[in-house]
The first five atom37 places (N, CA, C, CB, O) and aatype in JSON, in Angstrom:
{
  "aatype": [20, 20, 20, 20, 20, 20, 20, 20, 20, 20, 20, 20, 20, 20, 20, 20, 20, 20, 20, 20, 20, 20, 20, 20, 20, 20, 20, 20, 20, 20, 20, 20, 20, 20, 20, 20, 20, 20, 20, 20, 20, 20, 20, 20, 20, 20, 20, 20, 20, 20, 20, 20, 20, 20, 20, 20, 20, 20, 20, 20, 20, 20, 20, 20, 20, 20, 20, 20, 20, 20, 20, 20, 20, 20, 20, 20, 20, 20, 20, 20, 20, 20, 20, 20, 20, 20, 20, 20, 20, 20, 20, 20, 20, 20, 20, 20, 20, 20, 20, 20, 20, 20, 20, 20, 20, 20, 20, 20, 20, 20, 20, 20],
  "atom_mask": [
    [1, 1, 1, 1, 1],
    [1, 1, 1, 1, 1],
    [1, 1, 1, 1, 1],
    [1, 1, 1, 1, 1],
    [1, 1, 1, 1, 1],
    [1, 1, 1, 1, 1],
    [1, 1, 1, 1, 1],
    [1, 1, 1, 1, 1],
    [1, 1, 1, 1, 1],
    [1, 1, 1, 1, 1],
    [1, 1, 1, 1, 1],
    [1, 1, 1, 1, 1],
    [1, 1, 1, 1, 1],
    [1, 1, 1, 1, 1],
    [1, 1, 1, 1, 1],
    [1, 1, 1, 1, 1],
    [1, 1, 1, 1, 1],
    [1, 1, 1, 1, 1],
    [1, 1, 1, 1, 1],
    [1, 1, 1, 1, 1],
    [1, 1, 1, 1, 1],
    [1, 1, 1, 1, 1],
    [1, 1, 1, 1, 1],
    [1, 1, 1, 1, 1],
    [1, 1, 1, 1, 1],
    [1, 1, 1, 1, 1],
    [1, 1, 1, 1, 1],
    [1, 1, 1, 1, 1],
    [1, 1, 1, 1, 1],
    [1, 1, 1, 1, 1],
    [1, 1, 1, 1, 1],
    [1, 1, 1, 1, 1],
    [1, 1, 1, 1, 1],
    [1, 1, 1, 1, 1],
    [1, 1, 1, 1, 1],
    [1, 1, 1, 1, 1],
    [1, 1, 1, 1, 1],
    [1, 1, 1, 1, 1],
    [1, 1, 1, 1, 1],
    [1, 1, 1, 1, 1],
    [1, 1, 1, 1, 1],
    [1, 1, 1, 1, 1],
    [1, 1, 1, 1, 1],
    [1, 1, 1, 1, 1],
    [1, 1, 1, 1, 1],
    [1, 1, 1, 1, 1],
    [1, 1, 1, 1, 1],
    [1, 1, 1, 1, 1],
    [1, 1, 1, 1, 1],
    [1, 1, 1, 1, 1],
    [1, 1, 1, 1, 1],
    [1, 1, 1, 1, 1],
    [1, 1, 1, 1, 1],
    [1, 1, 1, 1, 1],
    [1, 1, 1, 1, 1],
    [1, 1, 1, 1, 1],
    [1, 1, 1, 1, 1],
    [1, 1, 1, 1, 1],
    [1, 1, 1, 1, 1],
    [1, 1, 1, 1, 1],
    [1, 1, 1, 1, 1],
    [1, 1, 1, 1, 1],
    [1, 1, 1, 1, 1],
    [1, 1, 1, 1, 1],
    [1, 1, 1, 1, 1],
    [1, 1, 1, 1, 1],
    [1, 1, 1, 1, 1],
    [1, 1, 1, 1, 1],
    [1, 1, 1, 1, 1],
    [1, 1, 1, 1, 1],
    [1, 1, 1, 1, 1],
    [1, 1, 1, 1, 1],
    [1, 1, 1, 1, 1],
    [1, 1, 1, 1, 1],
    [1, 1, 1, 1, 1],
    [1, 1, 1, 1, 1],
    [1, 1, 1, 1, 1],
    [1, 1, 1, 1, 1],
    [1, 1, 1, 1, 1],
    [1, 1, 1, 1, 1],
    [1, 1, 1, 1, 1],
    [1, 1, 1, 1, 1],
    [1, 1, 1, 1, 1],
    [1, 1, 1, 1, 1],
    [1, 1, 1, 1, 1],
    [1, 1, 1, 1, 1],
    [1, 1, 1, 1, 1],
    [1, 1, 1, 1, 1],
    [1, 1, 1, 1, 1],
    [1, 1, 1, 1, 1],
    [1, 1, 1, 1, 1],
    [1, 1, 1, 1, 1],
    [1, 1, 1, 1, 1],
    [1, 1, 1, 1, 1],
    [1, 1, 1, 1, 1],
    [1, 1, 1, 1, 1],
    [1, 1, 1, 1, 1],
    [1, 1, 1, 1, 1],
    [1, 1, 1, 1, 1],
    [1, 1, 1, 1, 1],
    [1, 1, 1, 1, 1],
    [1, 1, 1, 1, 1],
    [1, 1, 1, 1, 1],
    [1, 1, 1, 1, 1],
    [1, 1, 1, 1, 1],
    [1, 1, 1, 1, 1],
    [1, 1, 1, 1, 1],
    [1, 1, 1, 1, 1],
    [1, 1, 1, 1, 1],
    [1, 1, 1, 1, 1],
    [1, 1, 1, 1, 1],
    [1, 1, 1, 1, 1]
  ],
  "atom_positions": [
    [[3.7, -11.56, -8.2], [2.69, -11.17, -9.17], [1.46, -10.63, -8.43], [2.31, -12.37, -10.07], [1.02, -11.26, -7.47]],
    [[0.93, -9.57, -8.81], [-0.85, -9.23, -8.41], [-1.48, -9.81, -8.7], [-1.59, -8.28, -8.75], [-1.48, -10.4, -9.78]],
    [[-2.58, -9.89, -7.53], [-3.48, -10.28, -7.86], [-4.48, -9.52, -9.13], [-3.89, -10.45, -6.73], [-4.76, -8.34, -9.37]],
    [[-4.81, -10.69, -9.72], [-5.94, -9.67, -10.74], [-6.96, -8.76, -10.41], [-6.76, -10.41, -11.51], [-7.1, -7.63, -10.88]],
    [[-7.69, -9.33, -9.58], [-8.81, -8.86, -8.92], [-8.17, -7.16, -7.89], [-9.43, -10.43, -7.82], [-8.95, -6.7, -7.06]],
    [[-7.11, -6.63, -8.08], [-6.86, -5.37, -7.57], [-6.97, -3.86, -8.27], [-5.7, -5.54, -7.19], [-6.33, -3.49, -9.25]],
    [[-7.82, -3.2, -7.61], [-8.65, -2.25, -8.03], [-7.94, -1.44, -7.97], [-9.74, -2.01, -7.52], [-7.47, -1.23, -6.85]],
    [[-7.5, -0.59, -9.09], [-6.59, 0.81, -9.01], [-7.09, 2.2, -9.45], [-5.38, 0.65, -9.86], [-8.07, 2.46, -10.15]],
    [[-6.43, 2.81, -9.05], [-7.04, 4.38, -9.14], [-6.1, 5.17, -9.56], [-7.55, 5.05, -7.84], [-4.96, 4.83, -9.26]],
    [[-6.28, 6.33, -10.3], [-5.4, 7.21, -10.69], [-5.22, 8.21, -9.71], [-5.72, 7.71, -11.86], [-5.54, 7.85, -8.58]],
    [[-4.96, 8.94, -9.78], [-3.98, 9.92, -8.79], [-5.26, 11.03, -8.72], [-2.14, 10.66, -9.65], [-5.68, 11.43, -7.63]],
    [[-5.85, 11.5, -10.04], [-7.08, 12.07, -9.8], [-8.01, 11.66, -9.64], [-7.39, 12.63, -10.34], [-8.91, 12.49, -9.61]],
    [[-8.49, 9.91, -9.42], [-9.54, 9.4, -8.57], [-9.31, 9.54, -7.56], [-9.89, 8.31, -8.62], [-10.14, 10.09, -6.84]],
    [[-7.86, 9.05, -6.95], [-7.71, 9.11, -5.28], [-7.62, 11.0, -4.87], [-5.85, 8.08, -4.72], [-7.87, 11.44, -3.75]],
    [[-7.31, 11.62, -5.73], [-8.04, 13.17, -5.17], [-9.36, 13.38, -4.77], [-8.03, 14.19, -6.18], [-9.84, 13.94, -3.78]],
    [[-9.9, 12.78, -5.81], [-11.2, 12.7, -5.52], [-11.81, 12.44, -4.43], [-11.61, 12.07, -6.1], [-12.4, 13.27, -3.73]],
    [[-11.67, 10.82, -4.13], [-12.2, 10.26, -3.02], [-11.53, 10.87, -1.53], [-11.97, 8.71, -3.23], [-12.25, 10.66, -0.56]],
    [[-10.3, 11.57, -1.25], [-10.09, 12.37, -0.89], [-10.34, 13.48, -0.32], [-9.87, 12.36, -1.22], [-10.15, 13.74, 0.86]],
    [[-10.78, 14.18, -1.18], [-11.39, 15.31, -1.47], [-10.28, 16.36, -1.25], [-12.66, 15.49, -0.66], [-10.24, 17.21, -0.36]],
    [[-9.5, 16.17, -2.12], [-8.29, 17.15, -1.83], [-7.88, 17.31, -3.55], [-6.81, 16.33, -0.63], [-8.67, 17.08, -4.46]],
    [[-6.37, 17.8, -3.72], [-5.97, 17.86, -5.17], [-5.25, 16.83, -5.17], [-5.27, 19.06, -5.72], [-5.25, 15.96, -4.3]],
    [[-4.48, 16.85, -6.32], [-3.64, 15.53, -7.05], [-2.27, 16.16, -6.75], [-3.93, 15.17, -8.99], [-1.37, 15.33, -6.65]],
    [[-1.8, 17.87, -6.52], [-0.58, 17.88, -5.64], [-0.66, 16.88, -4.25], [-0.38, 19.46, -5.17], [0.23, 16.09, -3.92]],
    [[-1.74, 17.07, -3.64], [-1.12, 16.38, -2.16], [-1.22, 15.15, -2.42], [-1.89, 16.64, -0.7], [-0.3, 14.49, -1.94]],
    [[-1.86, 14.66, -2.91], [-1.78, 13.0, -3.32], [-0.37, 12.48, -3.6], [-2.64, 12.65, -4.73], [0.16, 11.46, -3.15]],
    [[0.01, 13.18, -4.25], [1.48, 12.89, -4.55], [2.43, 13.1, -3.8], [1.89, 13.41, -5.46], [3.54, 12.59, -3.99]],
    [[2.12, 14.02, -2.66], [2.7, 14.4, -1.43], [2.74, 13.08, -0.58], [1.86, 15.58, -0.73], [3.62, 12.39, -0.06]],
    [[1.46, 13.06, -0.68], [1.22, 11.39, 0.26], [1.93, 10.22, -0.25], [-0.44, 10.75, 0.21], [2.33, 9.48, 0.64]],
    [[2.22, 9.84, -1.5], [3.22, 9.13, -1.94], [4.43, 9.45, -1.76], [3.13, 8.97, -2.97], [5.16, 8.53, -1.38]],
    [[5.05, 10.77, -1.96], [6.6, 11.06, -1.4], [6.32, 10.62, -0.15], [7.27, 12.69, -1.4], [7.19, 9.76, -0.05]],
    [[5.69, 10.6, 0.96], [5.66, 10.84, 2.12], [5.92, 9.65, 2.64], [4.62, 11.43, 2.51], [6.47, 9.59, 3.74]],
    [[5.52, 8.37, 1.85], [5.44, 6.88, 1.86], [3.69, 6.39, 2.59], [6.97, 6.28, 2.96], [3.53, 5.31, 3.17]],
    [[2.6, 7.38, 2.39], [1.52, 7.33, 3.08], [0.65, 6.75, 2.58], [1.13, 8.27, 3.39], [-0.26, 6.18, 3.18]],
    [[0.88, 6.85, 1.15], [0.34, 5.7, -0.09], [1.61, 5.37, -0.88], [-0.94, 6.38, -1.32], [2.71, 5.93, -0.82]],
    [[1.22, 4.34, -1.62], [1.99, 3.71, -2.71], [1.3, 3.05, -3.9], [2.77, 2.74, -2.14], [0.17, 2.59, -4.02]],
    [[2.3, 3.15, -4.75], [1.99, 2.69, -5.65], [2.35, 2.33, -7.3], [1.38, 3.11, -5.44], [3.26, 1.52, -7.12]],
    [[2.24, 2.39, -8.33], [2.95, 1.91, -9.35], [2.16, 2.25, -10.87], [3.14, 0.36, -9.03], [0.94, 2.13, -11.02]],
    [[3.16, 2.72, -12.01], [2.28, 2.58, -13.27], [2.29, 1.65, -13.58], [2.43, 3.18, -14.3], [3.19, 0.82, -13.45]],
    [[1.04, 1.53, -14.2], [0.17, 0.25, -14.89], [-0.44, 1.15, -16.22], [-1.34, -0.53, -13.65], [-1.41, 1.92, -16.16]],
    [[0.34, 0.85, -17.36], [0.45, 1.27, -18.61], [0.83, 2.6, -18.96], [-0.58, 1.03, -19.13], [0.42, 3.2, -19.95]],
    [[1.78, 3.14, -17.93], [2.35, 4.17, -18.59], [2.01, 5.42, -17.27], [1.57, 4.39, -20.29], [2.72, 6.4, -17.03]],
    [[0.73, 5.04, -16.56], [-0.53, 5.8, -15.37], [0.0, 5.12, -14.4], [-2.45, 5.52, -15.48], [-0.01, 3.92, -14.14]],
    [[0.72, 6.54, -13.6], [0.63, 6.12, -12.0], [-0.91, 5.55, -11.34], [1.05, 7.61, -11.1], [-1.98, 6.14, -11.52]],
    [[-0.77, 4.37, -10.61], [-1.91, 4.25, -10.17], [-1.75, 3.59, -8.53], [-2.7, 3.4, -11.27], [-0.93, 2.69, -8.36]],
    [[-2.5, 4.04, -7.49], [-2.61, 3.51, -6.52], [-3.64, 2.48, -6.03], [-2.53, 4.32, -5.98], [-4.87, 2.48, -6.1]],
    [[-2.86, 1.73, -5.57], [-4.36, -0.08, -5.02], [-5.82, 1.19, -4.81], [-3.79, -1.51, -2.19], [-5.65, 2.38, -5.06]],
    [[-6.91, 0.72, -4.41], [-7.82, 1.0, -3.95], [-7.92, 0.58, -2.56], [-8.62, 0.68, -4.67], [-8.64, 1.19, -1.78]],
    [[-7.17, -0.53, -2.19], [-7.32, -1.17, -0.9], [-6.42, -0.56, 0.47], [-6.93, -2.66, -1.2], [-6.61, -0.65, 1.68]],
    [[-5.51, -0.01, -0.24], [-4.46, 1.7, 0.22], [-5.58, 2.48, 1.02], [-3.85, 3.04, -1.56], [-5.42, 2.88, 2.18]],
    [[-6.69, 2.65, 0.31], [-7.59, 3.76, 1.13], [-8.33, 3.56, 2.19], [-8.48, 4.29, 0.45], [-8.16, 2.35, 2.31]],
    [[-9.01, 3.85, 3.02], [-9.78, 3.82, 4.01], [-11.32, 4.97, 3.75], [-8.72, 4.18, 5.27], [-11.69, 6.1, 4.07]],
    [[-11.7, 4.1, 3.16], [-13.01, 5.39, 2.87], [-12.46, 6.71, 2.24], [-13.79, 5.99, 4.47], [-12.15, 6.78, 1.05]],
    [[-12.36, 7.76, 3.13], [-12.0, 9.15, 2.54], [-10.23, 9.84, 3.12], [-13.46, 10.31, 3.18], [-9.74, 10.96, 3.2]],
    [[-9.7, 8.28, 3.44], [-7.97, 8.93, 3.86], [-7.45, 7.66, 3.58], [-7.47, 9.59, 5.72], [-8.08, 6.61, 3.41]],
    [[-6.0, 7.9, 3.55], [-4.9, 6.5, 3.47], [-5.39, 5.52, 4.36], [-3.23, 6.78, 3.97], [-6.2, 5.88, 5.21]],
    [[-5.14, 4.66, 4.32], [-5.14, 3.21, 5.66], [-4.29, 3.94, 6.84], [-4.03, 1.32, 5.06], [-3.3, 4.66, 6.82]],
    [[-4.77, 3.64, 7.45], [-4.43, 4.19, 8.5], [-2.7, 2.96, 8.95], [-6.06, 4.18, 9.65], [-2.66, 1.85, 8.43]],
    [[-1.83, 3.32, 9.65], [-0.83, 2.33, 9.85], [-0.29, 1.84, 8.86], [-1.19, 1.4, 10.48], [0.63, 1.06, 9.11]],
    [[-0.69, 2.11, 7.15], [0.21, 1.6, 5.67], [1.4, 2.24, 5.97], [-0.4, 2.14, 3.98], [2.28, 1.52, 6.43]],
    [[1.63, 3.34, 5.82], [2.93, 4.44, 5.87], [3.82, 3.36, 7.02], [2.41, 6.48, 6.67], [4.48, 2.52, 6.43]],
    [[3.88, 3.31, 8.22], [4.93, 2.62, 8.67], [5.42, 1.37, 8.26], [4.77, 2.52, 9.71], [6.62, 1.11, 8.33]],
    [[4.4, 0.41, 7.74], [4.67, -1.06, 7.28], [5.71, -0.68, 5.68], [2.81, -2.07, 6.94], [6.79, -1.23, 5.47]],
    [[5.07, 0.31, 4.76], [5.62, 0.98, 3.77], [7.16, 1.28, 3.96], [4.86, 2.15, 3.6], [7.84, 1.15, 2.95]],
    [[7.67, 1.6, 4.88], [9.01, 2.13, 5.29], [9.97, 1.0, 5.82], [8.82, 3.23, 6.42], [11.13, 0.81, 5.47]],
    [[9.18, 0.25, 6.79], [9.44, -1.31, 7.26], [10.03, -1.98, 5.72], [7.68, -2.24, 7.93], [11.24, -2.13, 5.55]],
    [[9.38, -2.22, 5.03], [9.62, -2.95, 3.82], [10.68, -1.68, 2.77], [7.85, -3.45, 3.07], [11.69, -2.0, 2.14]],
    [[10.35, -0.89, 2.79], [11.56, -0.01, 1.52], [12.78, -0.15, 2.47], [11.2, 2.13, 1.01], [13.87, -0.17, 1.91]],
    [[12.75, -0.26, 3.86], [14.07, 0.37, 4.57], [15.07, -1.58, 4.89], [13.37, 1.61, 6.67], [16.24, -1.91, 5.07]],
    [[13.78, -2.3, 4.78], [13.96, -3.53, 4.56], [14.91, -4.39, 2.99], [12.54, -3.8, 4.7], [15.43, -5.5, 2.92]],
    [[14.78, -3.16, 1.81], [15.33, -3.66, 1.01], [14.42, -3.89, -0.73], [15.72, -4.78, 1.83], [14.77, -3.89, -1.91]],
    [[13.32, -4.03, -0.05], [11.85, -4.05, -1.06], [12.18, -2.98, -1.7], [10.2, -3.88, -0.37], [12.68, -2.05, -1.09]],
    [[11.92, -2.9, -3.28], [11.31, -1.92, -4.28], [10.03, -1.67, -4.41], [11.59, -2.21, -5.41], [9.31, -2.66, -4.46]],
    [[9.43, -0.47, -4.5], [8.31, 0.22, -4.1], [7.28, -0.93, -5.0], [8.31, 2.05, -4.56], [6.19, -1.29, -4.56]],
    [[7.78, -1.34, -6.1], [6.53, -2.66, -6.88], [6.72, -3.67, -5.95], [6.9, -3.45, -8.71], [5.7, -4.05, -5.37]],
    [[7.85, -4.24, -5.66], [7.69, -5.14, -4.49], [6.98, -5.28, -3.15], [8.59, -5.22, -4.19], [6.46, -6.34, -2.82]],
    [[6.97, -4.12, -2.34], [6.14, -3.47, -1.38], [4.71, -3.77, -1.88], [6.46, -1.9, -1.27], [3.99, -4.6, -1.32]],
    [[4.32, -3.02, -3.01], [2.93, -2.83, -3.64], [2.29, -4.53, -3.56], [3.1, -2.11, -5.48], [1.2, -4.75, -3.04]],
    [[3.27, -5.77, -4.22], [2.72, -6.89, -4.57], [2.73, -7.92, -3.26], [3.47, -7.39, -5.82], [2.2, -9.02, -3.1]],
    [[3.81, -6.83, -2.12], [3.55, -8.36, -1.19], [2.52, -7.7, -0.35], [5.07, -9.16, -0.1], [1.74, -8.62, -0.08]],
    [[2.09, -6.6, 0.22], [0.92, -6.13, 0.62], [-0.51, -6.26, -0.01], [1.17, -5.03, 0.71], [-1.63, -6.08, 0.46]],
    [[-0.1, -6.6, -1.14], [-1.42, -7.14, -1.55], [-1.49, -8.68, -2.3], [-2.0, -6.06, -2.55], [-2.27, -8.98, -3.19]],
    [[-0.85, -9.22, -1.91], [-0.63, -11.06, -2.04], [-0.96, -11.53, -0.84], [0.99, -11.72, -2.35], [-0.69, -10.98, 0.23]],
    [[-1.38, -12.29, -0.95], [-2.22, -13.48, -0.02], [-0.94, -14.04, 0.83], [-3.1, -14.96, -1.12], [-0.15, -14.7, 0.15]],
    [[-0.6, -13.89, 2.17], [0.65, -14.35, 2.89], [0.45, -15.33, 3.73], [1.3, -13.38, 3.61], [-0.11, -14.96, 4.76]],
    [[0.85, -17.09, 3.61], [0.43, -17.94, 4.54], [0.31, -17.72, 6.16], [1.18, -18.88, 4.31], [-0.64, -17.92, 6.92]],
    [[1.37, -17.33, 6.35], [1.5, -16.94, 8.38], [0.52, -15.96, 8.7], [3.19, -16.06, 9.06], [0.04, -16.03, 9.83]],
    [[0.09, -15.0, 7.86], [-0.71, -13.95, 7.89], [-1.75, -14.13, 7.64], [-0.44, -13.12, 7.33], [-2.43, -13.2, 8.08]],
    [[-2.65, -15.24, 6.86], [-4.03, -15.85, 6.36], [-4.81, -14.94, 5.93], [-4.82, -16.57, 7.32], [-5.98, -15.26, 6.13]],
    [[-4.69, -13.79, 5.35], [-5.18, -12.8, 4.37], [-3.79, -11.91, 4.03], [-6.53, -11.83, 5.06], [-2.62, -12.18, 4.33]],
    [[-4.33, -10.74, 3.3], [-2.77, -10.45, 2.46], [-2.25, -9.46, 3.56], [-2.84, -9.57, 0.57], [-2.76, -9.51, 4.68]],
    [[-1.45, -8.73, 3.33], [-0.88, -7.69, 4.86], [-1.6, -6.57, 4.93], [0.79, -7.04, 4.88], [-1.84, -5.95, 5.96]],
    [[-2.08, -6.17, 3.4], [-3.1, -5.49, 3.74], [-4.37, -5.32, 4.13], [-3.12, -5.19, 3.31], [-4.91, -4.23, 4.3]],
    [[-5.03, -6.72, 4.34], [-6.22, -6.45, 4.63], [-5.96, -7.24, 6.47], [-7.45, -7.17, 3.3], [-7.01, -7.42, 7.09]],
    [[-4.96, -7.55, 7.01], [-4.41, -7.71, 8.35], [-4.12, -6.26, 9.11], [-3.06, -8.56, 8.21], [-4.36, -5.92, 10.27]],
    [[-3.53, -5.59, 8.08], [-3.42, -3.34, 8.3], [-5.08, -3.45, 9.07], [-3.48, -1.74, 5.84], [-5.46, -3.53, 10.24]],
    [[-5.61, -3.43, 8.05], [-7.1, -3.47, 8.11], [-7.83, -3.61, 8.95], [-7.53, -4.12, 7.59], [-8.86, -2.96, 9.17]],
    [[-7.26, -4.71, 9.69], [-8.16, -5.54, 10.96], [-7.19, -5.33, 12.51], [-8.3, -7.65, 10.48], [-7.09, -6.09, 13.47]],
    [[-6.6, -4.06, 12.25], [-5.53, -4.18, 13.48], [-4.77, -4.38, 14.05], [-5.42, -4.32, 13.93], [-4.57, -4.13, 15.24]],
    [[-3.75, -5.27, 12.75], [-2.87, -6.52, 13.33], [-1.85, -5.58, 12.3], [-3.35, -8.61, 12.99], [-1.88, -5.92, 11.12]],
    [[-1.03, -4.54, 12.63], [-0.23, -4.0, 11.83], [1.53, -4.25, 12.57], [-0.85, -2.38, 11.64], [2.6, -4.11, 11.99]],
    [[1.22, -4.71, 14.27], [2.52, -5.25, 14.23], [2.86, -6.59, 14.02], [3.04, -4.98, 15.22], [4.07, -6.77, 13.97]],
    [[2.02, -7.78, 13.85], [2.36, -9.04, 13.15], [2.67, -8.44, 11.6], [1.0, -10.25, 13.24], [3.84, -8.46, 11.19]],
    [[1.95, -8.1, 11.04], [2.37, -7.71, 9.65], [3.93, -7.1, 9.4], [1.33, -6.62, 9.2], [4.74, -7.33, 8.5]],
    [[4.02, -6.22, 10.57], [5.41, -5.47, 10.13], [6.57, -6.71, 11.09], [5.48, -3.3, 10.88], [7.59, -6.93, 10.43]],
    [[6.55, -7.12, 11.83], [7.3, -8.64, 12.14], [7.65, -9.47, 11.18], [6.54, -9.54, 12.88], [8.75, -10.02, 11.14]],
    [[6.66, -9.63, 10.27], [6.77, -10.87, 9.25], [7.49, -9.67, 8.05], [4.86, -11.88, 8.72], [8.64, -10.07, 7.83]],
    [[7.26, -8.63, 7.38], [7.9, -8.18, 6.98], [9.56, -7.8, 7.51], [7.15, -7.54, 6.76], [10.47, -7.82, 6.68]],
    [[9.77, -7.53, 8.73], [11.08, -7.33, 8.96], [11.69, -8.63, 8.54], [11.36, -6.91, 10.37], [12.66, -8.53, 7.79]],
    [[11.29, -9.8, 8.89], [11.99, -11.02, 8.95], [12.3, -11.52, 7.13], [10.91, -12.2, 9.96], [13.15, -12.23, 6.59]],
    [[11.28, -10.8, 6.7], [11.59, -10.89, 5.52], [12.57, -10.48, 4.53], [10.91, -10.67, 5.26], [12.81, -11.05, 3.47]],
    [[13.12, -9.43, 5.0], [13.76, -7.85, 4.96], [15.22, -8.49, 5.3], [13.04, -6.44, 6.35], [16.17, -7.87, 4.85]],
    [[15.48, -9.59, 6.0], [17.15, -10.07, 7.09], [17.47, -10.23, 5.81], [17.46, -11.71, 8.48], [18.59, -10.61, 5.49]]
  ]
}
């Protein structure tokens, strides 16, 4: 389950903040560079996906780690942003702080 407290954006906010169009945005999702999921019908991507004015930097490989692992793209979406005991913040905010090969470790193992 998500957390409540996760901030989402539509495809033409994250253009926005961007500063690009809503084709490449969606590029960046084929690409596995963002992700993300509708929430009432509206594709929408986390907010926590971004890095100021580009993707997180290092999401896209952990993203592939987990789909190539077996995860469905909502699955991916909810364990990157769920709170993970071994990890003591969620995997995404561990992306965040540098630690993107413990994150993708604990995801592979997850993935067996």
């Amino acid at each position: 389950m998500l957390p409540e407290e996760t901030s989402w954006l539509t495809v033409p906010d994250v253009a926005e903040r961007l500063d690009t169009i809503p084709g490449k945005v969606r590029r960046l999702v084929e690409d596995r560079a963002l992700l993300g999921q509708k929430i009432e019908g509206v594709f929408c991507i986390p907010e926590a996906f971004l890095n100021g004015e580009e993707p997180l930097k290092d999401l896209a490989g952990t993203v592939i780690v987990l789909l190539d692992g077996g995860f469905s793209e909502e699955e991916a979406v909810e364990w990157l942003l769920s709170d993970h005991e071994g990890l003591g913040v969620t995997p995404v905010e561990a992306i965040r702080w540098g630690r993107k090969t413990e994150v993708r470790r604990v995801a592979q193992v997850l993935a067996l």
